[in-house]
DSSP file (Angstrom, degrees, kcal/mol; ACC not computed):
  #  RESIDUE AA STRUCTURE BP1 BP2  ACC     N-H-->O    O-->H-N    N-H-->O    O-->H-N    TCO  KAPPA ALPHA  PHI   PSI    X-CA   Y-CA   Z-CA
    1    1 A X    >>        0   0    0      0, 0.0     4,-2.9     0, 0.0     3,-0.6   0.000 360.0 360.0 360.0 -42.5   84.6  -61.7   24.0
    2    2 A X  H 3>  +     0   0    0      2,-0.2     4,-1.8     1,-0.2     5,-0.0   0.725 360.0  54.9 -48.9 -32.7   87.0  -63.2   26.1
    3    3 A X  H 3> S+     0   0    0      2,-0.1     4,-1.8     1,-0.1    -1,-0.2   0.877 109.8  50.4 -65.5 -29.2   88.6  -59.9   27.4
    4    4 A X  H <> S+     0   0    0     -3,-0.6     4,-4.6     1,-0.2     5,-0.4   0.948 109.2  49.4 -79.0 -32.0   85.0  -58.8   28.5
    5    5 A X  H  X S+     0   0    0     -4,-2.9     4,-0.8     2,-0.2    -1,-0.2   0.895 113.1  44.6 -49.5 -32.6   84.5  -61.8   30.2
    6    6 A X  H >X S+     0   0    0     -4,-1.8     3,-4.4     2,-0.2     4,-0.9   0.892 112.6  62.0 -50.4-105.2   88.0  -61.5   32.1
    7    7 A X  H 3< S+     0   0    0     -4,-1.8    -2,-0.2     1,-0.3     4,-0.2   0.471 104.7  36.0  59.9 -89.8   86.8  -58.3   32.4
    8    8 A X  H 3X S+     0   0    0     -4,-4.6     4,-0.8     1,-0.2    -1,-0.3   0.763 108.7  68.4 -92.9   1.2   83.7  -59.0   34.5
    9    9 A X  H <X S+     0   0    0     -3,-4.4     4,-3.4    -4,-0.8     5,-0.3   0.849 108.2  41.3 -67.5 -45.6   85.5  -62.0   36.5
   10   10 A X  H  < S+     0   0    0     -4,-0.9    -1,-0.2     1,-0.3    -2,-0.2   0.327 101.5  57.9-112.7  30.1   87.5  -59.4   38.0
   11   11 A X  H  > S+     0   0    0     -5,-0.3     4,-1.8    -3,-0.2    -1,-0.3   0.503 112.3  49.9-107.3 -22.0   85.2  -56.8   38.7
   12   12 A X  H >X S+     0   0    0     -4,-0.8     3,-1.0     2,-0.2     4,-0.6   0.990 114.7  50.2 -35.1 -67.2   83.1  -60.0   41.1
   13   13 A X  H 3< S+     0   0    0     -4,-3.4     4,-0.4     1,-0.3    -1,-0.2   0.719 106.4  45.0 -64.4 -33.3   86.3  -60.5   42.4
   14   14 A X  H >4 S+     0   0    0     -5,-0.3     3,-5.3     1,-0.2    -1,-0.3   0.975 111.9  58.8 -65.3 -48.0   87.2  -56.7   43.4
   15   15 A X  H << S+     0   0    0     -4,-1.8    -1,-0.2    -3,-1.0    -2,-0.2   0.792  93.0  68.3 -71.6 -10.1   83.5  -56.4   45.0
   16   16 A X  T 3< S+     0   0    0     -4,-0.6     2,-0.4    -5,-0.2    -1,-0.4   0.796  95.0  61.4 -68.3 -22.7   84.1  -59.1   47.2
   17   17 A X  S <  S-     0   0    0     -3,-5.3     2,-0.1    -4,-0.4     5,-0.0  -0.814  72.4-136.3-106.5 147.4   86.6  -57.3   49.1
   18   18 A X     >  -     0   0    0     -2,-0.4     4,-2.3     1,-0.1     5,-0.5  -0.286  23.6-114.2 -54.7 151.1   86.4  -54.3   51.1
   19   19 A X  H  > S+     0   0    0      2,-0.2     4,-1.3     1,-0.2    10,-0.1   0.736 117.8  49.4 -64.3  -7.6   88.4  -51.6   51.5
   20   20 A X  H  > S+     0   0    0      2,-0.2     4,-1.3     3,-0.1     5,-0.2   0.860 116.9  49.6-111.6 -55.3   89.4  -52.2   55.0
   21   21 A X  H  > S+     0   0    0      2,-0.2     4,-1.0     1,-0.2    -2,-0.2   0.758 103.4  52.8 -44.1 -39.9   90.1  -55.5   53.6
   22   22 A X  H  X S+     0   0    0     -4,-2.3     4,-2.2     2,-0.2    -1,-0.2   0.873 112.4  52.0 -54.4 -58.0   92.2  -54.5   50.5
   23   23 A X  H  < S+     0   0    0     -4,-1.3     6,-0.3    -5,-0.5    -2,-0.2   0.778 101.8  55.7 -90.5  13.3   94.4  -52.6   52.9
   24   24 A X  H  < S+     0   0    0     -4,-1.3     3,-0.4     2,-0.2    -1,-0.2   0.766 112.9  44.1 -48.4 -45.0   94.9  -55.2   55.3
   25   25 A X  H  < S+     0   0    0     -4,-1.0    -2,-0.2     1,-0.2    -3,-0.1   0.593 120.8  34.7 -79.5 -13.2   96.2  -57.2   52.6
   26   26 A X  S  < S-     0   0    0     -4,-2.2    -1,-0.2     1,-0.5     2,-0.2   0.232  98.9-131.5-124.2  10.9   98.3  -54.8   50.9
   27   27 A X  S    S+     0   0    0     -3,-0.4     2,-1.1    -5,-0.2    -1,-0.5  -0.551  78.1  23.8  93.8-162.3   99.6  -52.9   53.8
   28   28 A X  S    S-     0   0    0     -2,-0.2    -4,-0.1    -3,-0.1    -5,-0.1  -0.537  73.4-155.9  -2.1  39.3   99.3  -49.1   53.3
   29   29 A X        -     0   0    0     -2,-1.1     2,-0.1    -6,-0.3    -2,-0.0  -0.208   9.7-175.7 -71.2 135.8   96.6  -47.8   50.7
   30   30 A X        +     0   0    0      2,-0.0     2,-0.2    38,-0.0    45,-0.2  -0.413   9.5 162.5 -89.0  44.6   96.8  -44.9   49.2
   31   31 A X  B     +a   75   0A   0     43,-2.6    45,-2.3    -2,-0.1     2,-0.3  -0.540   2.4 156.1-112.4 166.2   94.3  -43.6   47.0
   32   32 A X        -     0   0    0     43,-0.3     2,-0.2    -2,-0.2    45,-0.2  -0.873  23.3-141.3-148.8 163.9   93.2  -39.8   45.4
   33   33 A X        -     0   0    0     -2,-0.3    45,-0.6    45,-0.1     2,-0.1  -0.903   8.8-166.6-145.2 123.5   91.3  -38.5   42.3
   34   34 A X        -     0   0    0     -2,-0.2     2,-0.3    23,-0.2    23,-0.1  -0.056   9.0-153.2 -59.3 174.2   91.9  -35.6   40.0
   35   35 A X        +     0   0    0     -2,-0.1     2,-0.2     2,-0.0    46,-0.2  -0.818  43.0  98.5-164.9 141.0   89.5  -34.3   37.6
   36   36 A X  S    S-     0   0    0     -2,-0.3     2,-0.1    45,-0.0    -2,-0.0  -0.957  73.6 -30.0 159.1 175.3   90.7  -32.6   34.6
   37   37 A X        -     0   0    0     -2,-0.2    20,-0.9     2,-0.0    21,-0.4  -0.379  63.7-177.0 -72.4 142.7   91.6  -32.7   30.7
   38   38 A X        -     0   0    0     17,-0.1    17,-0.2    -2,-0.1     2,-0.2  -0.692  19.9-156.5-119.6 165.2   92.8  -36.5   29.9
   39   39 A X        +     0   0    0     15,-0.6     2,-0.5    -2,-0.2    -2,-0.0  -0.743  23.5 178.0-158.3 125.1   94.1  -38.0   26.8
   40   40 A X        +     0   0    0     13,-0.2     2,-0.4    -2,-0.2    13,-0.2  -0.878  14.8  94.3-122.5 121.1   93.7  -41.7   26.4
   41   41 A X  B     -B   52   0B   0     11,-0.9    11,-2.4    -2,-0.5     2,-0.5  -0.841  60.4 -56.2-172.9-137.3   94.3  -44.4   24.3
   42   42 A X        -     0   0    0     -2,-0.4     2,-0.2     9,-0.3     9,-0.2  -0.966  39.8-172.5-121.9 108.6   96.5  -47.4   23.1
   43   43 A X        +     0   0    0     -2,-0.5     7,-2.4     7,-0.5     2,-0.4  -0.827  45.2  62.3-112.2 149.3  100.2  -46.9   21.9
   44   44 A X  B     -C   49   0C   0     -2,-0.2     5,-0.3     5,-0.2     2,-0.2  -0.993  67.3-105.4 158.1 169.2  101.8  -49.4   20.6
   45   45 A X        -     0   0    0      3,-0.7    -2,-0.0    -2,-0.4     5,-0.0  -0.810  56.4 -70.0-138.4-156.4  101.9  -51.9   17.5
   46   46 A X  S    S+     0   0    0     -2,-0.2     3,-0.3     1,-0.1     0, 0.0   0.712 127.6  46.8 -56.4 -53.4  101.1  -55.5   17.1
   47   47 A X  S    S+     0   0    0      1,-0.2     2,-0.6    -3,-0.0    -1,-0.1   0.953 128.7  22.4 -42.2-106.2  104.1  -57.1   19.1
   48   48 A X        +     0   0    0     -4,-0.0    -3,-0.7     1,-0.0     2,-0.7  -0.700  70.0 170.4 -64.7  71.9  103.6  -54.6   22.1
   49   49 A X  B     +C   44   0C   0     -2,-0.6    -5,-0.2    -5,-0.3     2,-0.2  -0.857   9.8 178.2-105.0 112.6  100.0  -52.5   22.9
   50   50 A X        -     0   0    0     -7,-2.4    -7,-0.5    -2,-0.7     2,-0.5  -0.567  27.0-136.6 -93.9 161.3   99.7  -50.6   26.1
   51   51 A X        +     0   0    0     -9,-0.2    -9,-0.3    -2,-0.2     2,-0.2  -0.996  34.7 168.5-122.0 122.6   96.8  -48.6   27.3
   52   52 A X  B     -B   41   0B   0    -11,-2.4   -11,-0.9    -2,-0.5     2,-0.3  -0.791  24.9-154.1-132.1 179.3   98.2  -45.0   29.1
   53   53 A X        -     0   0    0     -2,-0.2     2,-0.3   -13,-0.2   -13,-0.2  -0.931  15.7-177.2-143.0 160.0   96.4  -41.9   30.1
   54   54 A X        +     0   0    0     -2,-0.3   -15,-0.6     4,-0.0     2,-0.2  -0.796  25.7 118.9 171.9 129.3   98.7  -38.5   30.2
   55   55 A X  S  > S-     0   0    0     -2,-0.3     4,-0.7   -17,-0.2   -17,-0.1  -0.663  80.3 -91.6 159.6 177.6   97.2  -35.1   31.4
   56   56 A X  H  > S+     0   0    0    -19,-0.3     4,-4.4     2,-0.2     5,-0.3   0.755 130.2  48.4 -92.7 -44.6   98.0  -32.5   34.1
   57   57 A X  H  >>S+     0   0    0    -20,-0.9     4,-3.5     1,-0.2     5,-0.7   0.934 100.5  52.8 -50.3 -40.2   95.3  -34.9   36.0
   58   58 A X  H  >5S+     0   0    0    -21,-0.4     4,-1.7     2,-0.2    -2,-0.2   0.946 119.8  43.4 -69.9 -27.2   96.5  -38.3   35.4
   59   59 A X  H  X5S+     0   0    0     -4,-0.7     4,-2.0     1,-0.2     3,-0.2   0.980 113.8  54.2 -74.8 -51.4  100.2  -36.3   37.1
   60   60 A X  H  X5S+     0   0    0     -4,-4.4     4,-2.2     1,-0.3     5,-0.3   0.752 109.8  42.4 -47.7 -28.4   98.1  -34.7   39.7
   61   61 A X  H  X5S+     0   0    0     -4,-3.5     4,-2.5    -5,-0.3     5,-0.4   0.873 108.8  58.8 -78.7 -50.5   96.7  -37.7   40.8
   62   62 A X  H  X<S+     0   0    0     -4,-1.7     4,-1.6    -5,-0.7    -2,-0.2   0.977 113.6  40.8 -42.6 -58.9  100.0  -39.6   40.7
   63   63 A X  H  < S+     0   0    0     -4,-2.0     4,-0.5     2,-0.2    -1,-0.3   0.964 109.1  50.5 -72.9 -33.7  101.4  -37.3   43.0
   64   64 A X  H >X S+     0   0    0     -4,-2.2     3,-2.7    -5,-0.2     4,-0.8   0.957 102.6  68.8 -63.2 -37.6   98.7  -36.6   45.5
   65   65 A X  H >X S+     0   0    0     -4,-2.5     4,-0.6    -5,-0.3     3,-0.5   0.897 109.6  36.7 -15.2 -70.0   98.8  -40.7   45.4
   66   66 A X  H 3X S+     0   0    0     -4,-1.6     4,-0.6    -5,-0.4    -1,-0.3   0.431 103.7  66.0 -59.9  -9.1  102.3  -40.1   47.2
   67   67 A X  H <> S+     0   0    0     -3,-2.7     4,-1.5    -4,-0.5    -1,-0.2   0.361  87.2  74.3-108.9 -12.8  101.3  -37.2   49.1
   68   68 A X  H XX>S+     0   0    0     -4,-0.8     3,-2.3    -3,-0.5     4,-1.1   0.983  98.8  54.1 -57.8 -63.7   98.8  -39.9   51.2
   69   69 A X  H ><5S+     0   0    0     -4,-0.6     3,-1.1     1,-0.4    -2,-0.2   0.850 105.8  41.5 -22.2 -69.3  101.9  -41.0   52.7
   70   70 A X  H 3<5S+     0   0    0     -4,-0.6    -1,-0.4     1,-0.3    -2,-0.2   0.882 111.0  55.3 -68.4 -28.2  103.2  -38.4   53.9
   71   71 A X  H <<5S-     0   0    0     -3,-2.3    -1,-0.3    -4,-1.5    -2,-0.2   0.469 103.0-125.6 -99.4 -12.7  100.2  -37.1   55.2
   72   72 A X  T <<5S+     0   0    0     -3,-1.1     2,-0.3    -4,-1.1    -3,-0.2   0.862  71.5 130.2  74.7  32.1   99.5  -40.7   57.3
   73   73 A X      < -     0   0    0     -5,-0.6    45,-0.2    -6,-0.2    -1,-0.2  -0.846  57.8-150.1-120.7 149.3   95.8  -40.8   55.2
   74   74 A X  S    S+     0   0    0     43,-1.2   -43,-2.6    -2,-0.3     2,-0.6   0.394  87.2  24.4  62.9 -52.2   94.0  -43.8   53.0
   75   75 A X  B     +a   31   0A   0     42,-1.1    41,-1.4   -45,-0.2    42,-0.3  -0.967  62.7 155.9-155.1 132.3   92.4  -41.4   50.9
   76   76 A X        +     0   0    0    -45,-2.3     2,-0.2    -2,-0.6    39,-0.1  -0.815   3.3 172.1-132.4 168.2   92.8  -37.6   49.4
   77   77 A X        -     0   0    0     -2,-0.2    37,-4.2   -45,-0.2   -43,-0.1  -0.754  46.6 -95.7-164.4-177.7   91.6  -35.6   46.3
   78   78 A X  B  >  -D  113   0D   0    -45,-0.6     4,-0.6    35,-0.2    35,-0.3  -0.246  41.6-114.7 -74.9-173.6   92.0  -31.7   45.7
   79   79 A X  H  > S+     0   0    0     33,-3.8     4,-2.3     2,-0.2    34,-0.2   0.638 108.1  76.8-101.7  -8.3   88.7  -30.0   46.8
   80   80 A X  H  > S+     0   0    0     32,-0.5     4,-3.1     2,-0.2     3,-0.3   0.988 105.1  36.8 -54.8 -66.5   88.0  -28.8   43.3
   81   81 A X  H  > S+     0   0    0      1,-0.2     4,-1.7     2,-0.2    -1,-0.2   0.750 106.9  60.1 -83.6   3.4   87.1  -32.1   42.8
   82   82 A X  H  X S+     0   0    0     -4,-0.6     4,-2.1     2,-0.2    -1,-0.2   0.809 114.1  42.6 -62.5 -38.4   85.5  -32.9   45.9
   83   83 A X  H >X S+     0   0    0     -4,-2.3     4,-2.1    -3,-0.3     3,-0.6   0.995 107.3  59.1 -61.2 -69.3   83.3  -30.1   44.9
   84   84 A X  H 3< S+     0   0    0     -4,-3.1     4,-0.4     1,-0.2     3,-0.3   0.698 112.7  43.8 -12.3 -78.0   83.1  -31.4   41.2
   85   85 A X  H 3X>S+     0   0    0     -4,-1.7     5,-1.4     1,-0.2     4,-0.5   0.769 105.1  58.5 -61.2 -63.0   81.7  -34.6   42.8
   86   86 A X  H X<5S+     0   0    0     -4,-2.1     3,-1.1    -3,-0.6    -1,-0.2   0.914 107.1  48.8 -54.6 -41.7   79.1  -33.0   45.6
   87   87 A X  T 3<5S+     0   0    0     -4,-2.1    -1,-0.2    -3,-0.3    -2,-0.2   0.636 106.1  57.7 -82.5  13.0   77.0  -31.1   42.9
   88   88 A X  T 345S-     0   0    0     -5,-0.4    -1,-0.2    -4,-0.4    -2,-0.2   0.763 132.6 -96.2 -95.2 -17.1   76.9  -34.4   40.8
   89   89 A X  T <<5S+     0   0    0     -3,-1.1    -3,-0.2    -4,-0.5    -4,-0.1  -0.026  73.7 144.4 117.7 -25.8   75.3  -35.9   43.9
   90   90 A X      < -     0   0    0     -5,-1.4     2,-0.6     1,-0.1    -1,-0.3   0.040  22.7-175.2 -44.6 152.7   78.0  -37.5   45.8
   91   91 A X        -     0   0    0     -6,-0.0     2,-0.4     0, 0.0    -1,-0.1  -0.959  31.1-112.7-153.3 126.7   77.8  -37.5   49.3
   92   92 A X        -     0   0    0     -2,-0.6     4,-0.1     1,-0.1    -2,-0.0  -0.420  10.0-151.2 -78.4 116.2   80.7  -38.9   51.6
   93   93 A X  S    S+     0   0    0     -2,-0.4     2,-0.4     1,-0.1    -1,-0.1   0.770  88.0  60.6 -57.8 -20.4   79.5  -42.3   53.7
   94   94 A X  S    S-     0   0    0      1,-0.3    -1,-0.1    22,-0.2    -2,-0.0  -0.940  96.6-109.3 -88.9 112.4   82.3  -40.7   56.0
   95   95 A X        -     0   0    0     -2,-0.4    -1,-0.3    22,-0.0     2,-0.3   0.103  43.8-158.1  -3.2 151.7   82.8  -37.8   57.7
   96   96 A X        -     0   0    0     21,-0.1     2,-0.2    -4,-0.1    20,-0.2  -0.855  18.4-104.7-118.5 173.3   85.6  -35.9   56.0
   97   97 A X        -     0   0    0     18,-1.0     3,-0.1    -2,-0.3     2,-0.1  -0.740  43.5-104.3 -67.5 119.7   88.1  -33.2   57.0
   98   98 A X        -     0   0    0     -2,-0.2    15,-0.1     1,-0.1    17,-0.1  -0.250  51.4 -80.0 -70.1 142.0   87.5  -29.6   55.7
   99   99 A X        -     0   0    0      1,-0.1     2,-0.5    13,-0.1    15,-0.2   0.302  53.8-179.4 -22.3 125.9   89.7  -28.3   52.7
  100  100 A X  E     -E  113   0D   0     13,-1.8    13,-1.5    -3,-0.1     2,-0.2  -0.919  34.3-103.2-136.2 157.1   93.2  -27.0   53.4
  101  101 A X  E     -E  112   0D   0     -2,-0.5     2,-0.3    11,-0.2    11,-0.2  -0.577  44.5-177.3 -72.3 152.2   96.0  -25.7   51.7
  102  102 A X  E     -E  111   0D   0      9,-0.7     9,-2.0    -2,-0.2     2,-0.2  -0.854  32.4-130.0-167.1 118.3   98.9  -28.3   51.2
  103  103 A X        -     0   0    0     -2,-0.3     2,-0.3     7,-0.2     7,-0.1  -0.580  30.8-163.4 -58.5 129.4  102.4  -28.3   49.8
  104  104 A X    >   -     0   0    0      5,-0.4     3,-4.4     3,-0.3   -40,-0.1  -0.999  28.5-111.9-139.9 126.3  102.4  -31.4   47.2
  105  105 A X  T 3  S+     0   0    0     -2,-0.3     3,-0.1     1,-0.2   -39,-0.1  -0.202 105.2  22.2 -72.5 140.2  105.9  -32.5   46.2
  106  106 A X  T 3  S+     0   0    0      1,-0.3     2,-0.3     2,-0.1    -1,-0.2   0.412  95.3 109.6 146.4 -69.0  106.1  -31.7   42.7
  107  107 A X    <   -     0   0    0     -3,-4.4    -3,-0.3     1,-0.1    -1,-0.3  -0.881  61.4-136.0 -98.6 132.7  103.4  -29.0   42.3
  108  108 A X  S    S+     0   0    0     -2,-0.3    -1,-0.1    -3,-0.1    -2,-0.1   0.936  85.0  13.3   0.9 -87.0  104.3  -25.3   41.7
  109  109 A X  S    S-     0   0    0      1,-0.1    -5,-0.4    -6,-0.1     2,-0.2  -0.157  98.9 -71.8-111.0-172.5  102.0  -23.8   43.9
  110  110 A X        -     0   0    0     -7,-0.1     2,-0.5    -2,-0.1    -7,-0.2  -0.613  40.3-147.8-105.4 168.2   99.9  -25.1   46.8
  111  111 A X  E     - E   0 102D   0     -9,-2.0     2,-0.8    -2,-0.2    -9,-0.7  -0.909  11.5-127.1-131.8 142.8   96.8  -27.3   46.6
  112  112 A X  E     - E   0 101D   0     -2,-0.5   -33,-3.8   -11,-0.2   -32,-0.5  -0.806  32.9-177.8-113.0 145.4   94.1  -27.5   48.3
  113  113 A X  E     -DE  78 100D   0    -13,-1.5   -13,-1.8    -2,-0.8     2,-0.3  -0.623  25.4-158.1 -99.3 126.9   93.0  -30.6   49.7
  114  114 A X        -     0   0    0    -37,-4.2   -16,-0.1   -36,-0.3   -15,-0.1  -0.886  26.8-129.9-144.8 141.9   90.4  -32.6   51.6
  115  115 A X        -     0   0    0     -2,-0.3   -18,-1.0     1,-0.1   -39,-0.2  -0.280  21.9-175.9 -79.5 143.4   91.1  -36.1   53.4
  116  116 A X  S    S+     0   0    0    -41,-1.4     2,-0.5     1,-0.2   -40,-0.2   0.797  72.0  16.0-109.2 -55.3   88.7  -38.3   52.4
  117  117 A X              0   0    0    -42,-0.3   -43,-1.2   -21,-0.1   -42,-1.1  -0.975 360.0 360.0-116.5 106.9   89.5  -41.5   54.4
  118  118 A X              0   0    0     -2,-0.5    -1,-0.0   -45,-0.2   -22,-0.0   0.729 360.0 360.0 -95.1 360.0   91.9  -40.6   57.2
């Protein structure tokens, strides 16, 4: 009971800030989302229990994460799941930039991409 309560302390806390506020405070932001096969759970024993995620997503995001950088952007994801996302009903409070091809250090081949927060 205590964890959810932690838990919902610091989901308050998170809503309080903004994003334009969050990266003021931390510099730089970076963020992307994959979509894609996952596996998740808790490894571990008694002493030591961690929570990981590990898929082709969880890397893809991890690198497009890094690929903000270089790219001088706030916010990415491939356009597969930008798509994913628009017939589910999202709809971007923000302009965005239309889909492009992009070298991502890392990846094979090239991905395409659309900046989300530039």
């Amino acid at each position: 009971m205590d964890i959810l309560k932690n838990t919902n302390r610091r989901k308050y806390k998170a809503k309080k800030f903004s994003f334009q506020a969050i990266a003021k405070k931390c510099g730089a932001l970076g963020a992307t989302v994959a979509t894609g096969r996952i596996i998740f759970g808790a490894v571990g024993d008694e002493s030591r229990l961690e929570y990981t995620v590990i898929g082709d997503a969880v890397n893809l995001a991890a690198k497009l994460e890094k690929h903000t950088k270089s790219e001088g952007v706030r916010a990415l994801c491939p356009a597969e799941t930008f798509e994913t996302a628009a017939r589910q009903g999202y709809r971007p409070r923000l302009d965005v930039a239309p889909a492009r091809s992009s070298r991502i250090e890392g990846v094979a081949h090239p991905v395409e991409i659309v900046i989300l927060a530039p």
